[in-house]
C-alpha positions in Angstrom: -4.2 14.9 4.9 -7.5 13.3 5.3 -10.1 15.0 7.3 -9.9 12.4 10.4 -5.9 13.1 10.1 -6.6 16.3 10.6 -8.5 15.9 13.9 -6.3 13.4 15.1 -3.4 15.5 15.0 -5.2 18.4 17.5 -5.5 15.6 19.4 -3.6 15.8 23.2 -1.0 13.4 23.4 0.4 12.2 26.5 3.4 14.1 27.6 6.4 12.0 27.6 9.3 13.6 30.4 12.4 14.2 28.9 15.4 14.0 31.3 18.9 15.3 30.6 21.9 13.9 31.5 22.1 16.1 35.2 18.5 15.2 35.3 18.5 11.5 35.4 22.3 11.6 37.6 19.8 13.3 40.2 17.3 10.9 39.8 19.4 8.0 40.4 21.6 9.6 42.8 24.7 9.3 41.2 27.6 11.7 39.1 27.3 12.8 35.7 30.3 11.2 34.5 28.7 7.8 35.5 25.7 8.6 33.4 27.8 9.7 30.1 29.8 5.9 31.1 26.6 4.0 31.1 25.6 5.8 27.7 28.6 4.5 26.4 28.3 1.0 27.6 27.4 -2.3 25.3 24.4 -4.8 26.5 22.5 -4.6 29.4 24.3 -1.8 31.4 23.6 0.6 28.5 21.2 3.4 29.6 18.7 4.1 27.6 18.6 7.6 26.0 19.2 9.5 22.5 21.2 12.0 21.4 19.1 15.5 20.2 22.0 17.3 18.4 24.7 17.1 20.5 22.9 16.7 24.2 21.6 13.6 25.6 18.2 13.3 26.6 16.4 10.2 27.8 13.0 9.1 28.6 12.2 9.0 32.1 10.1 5.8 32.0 12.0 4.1 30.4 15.3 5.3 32.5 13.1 3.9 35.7 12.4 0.2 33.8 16.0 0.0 33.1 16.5 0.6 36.7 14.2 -1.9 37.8 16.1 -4.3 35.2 19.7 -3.4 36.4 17.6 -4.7 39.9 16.6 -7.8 38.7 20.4 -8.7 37.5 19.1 -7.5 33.5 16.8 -9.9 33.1 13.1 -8.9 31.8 11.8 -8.3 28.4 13.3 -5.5 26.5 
């Protein structure tokens, strides 16, 4: 590791939020078997989100910019 390496990683990075599964069903209101359907989904209606081990954890910004896609009928970049 070079020396500017080595100061880059003390560096502070911004903290992402990681949601679970109970987490982003309270977020967007709905029940947690909806959320373990939509991870299961193909295309568009699949929620975004990875699986640590055996748990599910997503991102929540980029839970909300799927929401705002499912808004805008799943159209948008991404």
């Amino acid at each position: 590791m070079t020396l500017s390496a080595a100061k880059l990683a003390h560096v502070p990075q911004p903290r992402r939020s990681l949601l679970s599964v109970e987490e982003v069903a309270e977020l967007l209101q709905v029940p947690v078997s909806w959320v373990y359907d939509r991870t299961r989904s193909r295309g568009v209606n699949r929620i975004p989100g990875f699986r640590l081990g055996k748990y599910w954890r997503f991102e929540e910004g980029e839970v909300l910019a799927w929401l705002e896609r499912q808004r805008s009928g799943g159209r948008g970049n991404a």
